[in-house]
C-alpha positions in Angstrom: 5.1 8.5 54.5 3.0 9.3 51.1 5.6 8.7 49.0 6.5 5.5 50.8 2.9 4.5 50.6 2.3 5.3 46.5 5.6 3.3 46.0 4.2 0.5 47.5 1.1 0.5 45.6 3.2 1.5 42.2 4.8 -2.0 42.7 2.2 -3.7 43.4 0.1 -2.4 40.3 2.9 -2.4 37.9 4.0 -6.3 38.4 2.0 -7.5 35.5 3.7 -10.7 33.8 3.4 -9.3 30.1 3.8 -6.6 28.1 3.2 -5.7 24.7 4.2 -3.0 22.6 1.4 -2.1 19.8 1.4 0.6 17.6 -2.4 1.7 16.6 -2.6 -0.3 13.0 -1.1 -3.4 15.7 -4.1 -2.6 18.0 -7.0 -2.2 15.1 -6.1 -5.0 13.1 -5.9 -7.5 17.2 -9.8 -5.9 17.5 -10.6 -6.6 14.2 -9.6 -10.2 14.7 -10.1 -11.4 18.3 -12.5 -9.1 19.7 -15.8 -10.0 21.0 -17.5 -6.9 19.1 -16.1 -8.2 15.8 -17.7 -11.7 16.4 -20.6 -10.8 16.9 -20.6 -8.5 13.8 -19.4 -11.4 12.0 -22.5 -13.4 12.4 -24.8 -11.2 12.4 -23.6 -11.1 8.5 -23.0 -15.0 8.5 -27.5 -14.9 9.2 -27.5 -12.3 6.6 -25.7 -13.9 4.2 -27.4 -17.5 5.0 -30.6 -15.3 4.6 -30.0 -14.2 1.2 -29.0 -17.9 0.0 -32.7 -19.0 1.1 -34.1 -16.5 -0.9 -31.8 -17.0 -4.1 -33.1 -21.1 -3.5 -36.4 -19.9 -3.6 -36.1 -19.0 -7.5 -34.5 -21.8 -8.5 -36.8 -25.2 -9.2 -37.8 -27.8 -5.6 -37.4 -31.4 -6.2 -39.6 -33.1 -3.5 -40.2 -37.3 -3.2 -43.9 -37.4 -1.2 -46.4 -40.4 -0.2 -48.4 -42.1 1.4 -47.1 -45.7 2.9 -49.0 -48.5 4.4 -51.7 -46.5 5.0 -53.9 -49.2 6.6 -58.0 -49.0 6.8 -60.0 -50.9 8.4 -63.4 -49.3 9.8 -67.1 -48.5 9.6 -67.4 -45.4 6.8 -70.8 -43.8 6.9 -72.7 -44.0 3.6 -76.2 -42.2 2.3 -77.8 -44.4 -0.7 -78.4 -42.6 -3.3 -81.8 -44.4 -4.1 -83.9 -43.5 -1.1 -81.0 -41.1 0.7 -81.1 -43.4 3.7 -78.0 -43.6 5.8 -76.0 -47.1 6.5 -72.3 -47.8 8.1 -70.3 -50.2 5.3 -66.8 -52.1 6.0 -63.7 -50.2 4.6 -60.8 -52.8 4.8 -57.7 -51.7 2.5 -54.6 -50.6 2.5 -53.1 -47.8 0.2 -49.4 -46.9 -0.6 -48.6 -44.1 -2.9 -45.3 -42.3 -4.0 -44.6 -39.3 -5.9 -41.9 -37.1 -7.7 -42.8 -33.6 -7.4 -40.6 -30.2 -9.8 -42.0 -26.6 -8.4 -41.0 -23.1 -10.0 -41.8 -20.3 -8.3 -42.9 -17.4 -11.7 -41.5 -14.5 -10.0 -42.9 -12.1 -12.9 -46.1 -13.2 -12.3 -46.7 -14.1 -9.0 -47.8 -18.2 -10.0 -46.3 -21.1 -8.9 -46.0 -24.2 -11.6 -45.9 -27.9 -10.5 -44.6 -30.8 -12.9 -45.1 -34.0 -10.8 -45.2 -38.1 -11.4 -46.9 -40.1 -8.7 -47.9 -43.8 -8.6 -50.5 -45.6 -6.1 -52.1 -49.0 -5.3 -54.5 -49.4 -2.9 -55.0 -53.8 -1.8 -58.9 -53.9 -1.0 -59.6 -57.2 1.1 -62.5 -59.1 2.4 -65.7 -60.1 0.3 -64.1 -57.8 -2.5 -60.7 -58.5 -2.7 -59.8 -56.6 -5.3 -56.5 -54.8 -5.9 -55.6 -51.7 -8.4 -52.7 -49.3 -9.1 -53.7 -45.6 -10.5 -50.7 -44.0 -11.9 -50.5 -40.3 -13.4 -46.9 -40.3 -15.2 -46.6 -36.6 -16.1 -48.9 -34.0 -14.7 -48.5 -30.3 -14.9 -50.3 -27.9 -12.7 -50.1 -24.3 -12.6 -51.9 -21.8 -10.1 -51.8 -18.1 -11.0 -53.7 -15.5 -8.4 -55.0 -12.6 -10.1 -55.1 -9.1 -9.0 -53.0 -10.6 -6.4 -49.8 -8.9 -3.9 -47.1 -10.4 -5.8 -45.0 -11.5 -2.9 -42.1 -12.8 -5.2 -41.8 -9.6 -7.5 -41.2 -7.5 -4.1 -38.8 -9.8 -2.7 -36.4 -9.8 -5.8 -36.3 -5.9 -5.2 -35.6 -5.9 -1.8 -33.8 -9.2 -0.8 -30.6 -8.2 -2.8 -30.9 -4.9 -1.2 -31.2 -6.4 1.9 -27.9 -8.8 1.4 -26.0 -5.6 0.4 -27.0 -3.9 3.6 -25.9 -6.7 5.6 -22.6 -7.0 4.1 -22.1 -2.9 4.7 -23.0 -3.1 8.1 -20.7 -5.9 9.1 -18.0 -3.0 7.2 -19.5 -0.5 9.2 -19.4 -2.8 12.7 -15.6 -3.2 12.0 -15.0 0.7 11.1 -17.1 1.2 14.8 -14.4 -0.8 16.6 -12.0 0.4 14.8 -12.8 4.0 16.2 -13.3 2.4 19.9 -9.8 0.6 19.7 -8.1 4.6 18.5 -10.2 6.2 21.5 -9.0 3.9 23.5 -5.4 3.7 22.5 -5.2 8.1 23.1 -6.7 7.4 26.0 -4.4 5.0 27.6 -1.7 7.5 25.4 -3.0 10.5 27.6 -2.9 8.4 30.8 0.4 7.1 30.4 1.9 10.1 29.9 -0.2 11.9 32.6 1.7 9.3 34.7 4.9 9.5 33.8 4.6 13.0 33.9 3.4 13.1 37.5 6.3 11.0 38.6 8.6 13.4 36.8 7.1 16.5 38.5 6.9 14.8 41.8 10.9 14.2 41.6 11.9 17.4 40.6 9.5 19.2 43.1 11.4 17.2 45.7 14.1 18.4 44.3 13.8 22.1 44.2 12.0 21.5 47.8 15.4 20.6 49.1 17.2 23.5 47.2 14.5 26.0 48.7 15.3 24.5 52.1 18.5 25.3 51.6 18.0 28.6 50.6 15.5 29.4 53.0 18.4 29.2 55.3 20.0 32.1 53.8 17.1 34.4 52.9 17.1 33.9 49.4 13.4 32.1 49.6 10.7 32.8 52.1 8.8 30.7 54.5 5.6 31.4 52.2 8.1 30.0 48.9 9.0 27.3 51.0 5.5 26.0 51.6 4.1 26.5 48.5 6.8 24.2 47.1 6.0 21.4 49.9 2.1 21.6 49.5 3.3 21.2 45.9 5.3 18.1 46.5 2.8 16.5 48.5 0.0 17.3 45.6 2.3 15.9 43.1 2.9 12.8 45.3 -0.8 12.3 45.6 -1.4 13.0 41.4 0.9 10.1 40.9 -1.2 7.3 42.5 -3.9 8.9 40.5 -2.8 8.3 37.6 -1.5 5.5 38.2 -5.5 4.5 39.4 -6.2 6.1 35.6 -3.5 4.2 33.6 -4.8 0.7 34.8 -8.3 1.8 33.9 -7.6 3.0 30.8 -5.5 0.0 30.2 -8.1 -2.4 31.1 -10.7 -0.7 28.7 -8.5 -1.2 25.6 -7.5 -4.4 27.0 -11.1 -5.4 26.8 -11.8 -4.0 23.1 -8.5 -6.0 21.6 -10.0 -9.1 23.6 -6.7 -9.3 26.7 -7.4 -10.3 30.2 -5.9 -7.8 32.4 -2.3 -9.9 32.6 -1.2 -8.1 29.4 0.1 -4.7 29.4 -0.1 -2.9 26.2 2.7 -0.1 25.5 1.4 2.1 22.9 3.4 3.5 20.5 2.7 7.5 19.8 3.6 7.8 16.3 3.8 11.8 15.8 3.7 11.5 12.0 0.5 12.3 10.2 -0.5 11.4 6.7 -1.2 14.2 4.4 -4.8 13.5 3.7 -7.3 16.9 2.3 -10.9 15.6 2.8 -12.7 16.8 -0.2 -16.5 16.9 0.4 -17.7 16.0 -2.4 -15.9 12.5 -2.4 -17.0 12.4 0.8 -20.8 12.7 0.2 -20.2 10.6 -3.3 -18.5 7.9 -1.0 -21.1 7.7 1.6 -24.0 7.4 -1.1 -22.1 4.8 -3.0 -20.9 2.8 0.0 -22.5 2.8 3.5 -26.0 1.6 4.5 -27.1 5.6 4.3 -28.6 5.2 0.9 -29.7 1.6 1.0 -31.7 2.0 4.6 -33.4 4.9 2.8 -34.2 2.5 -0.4 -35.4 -0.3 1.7 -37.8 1.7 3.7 -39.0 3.4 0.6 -39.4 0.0 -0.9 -41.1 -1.6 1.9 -43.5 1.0 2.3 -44.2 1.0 -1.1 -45.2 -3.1 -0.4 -47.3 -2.8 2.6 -49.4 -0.1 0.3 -49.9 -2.9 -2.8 -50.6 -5.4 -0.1 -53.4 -3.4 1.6 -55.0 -3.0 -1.9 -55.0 -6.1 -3.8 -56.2 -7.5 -0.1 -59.0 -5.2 -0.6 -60.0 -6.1 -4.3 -61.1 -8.7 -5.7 -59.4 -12.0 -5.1 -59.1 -14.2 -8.0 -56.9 -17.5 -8.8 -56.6 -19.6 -11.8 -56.1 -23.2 -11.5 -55.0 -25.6 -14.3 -53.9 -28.7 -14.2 -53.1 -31.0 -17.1 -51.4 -34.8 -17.3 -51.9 -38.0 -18.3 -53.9 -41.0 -16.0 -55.3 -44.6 -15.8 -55.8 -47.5 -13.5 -55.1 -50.8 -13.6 -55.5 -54.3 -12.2 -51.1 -54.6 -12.7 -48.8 -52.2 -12.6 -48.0 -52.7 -16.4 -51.8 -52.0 -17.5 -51.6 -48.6 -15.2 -49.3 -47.1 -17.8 -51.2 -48.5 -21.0 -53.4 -47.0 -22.7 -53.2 -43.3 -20.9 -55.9 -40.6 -20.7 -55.8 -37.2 -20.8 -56.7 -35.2 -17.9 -57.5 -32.1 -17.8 -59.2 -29.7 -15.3 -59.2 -25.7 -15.1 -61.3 -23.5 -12.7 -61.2 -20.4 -11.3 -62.2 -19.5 -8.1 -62.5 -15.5 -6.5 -63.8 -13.1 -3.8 -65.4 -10.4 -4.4 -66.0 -7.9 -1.1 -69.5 -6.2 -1.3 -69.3 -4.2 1.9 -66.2 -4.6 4.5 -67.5 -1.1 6.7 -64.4 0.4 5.1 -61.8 -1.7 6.4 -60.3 -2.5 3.3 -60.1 1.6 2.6 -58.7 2.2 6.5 -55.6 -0.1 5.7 -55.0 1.4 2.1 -55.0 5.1 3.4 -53.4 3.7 6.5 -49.7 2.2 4.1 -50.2 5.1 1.9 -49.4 7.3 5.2 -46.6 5.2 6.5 -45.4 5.4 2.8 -45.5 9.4 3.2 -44.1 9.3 6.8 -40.9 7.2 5.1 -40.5 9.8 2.6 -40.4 13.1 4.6 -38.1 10.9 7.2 -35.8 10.2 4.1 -35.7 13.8 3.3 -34.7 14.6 6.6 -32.2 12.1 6.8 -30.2 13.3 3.5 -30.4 16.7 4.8 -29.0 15.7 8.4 -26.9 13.5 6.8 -25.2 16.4 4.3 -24.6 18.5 7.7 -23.4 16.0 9.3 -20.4 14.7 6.7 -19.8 18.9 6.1 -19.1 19.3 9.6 -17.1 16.0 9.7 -14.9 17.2 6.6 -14.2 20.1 8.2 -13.0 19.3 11.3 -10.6 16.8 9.9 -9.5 19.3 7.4 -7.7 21.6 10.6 -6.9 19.0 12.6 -3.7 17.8 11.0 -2.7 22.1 11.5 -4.5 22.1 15.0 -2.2 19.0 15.8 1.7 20.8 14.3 0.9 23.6 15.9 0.0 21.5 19.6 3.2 19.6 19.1 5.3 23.1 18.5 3.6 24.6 21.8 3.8 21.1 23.5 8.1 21.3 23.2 8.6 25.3 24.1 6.7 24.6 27.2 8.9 21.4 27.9 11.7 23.4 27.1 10.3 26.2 29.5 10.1 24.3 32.2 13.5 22.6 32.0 14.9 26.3 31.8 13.0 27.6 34.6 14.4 24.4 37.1 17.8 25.4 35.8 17.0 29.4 37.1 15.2 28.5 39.9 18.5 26.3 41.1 20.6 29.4 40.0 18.4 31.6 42.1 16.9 33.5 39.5 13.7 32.5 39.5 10.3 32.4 42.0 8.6 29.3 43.2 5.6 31.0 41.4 7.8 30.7 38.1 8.4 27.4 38.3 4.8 26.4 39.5 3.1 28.1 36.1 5.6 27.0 34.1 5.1 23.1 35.4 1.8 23.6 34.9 2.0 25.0 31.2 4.0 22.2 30.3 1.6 19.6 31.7 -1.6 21.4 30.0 0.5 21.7 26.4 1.4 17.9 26.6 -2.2 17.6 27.4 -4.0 19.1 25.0 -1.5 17.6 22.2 -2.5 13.8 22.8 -6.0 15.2 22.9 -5.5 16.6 19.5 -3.9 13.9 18.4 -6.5 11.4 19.4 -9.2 13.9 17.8 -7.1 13.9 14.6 -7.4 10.1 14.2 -10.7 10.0 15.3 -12.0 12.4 12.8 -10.6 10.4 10.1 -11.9 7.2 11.3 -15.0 8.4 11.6 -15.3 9.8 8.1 -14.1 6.0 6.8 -17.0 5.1 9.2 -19.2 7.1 7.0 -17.8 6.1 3.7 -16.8 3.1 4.1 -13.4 4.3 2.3 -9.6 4.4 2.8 -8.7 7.6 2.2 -4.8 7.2 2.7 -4.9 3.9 0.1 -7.7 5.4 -2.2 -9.6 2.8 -2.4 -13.2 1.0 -0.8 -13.2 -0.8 2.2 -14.4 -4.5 1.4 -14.5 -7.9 2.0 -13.4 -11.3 1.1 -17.2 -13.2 1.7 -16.2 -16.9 1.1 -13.5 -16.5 3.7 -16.0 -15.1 6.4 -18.2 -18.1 5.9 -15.3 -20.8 5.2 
């Protein structure tokens, strides 16, 4: 009645319309590609990238067209004579145009920002005066330079690049993470498989010898107390098969879900018991991970930052001082023509400042208040290289006796299969005890066992270290990317 019952559900599980074998490059590279992990990874960099391109526009000169048009007056404007100082309300009744060509610079070595601009306007004065006149101001260059000022631009050429760098790593680092989900997953399903095939194997041949020790029950070769222990084993083995089978589909669906499949594919993994001959050396290792990951750079961007928020907080508590100049060419006219006839020069300069006398020390509180962020950023980078250095050790090492750890799980993996297909042999020979044949089932199940499982580890030890690196060790050579074709 079991078996009749996990058949039923075997079928019923098993009719999936489409199967696909995939070996584990097959399955990395489909998660890489299609996987709703790796899109989002992929625009997280498109922002960062899109990010960066603002800030590189930011160096390079604006070109802006601005004005004023039909800009139409007509009201009662409060006046004070300046004979007696006696108010009055006076007509306005104009209208003004004006249009402009504006060049800014930002001087990123010292903070200023230069304008060169060309503007033109007319203003139409009607009623009692009707009067009209164009003011023009053909080149005009004005510069304004704070001094003693945070120099915004300055800390923003160190860090944006920085920060562009970082972005681009991480999106490496977000595919090397999948990449280490999609082999978990693969063992996994591996390891469930196999646990299910295995339990249907074991539940036919304990049905098997179940019938032979019937038989030989009959003839006092096996005892009642064999006898049982072989059926309560039959009916465990029956019951470990629809577990599985419960396993395999979950497993399934998991890596289903990382390599972006519905749950009508099937994927049929490939074991491939091969192993490259790879020696982690620790050194390139740590060398790696300095040059490559966002270790080093999240450590220089803190640093960086921290170092900024401390020359904010003091030029915000000094003096604040900005120099204005502006210098050009102007006149008015009746026509347009006489506007541009006969320019002036025009020059005006000024500088304007702050100077605190007495703030009750809250310019001092958010000095000293940076200056021990900047510290707390400093002993947490320390920290970090020396968990960092313990953590890439411990890494190198356990990839470095995994390949050994997985020969050696293979060898013990194939005597125990070979065990067990010897002791079914004696035990329908007579020579051997249901006891036998029970240890030695399960000492073939546990060696297969913990082979996957070393396998797995073995792949995802060295995935991890590229994780950490950022490098191919089996091609010898840094992971990258192609970033026109990620935006294209």
């Amino acid at each position: 009645m079991i078996m009749a019952l996990l058949l039923g559900m075997i079928v019923s599980l098993e009719g999936l319309p489409g199967q696909d074998r995939m070996t584990l490059d097959e399955a990395i590279a489909t998660s890489r590609r299609q996987s709703v992990q790796a899109l989002e990874a992929k625009h997280a960099f498109v922002s960062t990238y899109w990010a960066y391109r603002s800030y590189l526009a930011s160096r390079l000169p604006s070109i802006n067209l601005y004005g004023n048009l039909m800009n139409y007056d007509r009201s009662l404007t409060l006046l004070q004579s300046y004979d007696d100082g006696s108010f009055k309300y006076a007509d306005t009744y104009n209208l003004q145009n004006s249009l402009g060509l504006q060049l800014a610079q930002n001087i990123t070595l010292t903070g200023g920002r230069l304008y060169l601009y060309s503007d033109l306007s007319r203003i139409d004065q009607f009623g009692v005066n009707n009067k009209l006149t164009w003011y023009t101001q053909p080149v005009t260059m004005s510069y304004v330079q704070p001094l003693f000022a945070y120099n915004q631009f300055r800390w923003d050429k160190m860090i944006e690049p920085k920060e562009y760098e970082r972005g681009k790593r991480k999106y490496i680092e977000a595919m090397e993470d999948i990449t280490i989900q999609v082999a978990q997953s693969y063992f996994a399903l591996i390891g469930a498989s196999r646990n299910y095939e295995s339990s249907r194997v074991n539940c036919e041949n304990t049905e098997a010898m179940r019938s032979i020790a019937l038989e030989r029950m009959k003839i006092g070769s096996v005892t009642k107390d064999e006898y049982l222990q072989l059926e309560l084993r039959a009916i465990n083995d029956s019951l470990n098969v629809g577990e599985n089978l419960v396993a395999l589909r979950e497993a399934q669906m998991k890596l289903n879900s990382l390599l972006g499949f519905d749950e009508s594919v099937e994927v049929i993994p490939v074991v491939e018991d091969a192993l490259p001959d790879v020696f982690m050396d620790y050194d390139l290792v740590l060398d790696k991970c300095l040059r490559n990951s966002t270790f080093s750079l999240d450590n220089e961007i803190n640093e960086l930052e921290a170092a900024s928020a401390v020359a904010k907080a003091k030029a915000d508590r000094g003096i604040s001082m900005s120099l204005n100049a502006r210098l050009g060419l102007s006149q008015t006219g009746s026509t347009m023509p006489d506007a541009y006839k006969d320019l002036l020069n025009q020059e005006v300069v000024g500088l304007s400042f702050s100077i605190p006398i007495f703030d009750w020390g809250l310019g001092r509180g958010k000095v000293q208040k940076a200056k021990a962020a900047q510290e707390v950023i400093r002993a947490q980078t320390l920290q970090s290289e020396n968990d960092n250095r313990r953590k890439l050790f411990v890494a190198v090492g356990q990839f470095n006796t995994q390949r050994q750890q997985c020969i050696a799980s293979h060898k013990a993996m194939d005597i125990a299969a070979e065990r067990y297909s010897l002791m079914m042999e004696k035990f329908r020979a007579g020579t051997a005890t249901v006891t036998q044949l029970t240890d030695a089932q399960n000492d073939s199940d546990e060696a297969r066992t913990k082979y996957l499982s070393d396998l797995g580890n073995y792949w995802n030890y060295y995935y991890t270290l590229r994780y950490y690196t950022l490098y191919d060790f089996i091609k010898g050579e840094d992971i990258d990317i192609d970033v026109t074709e990620m935006i294209d």
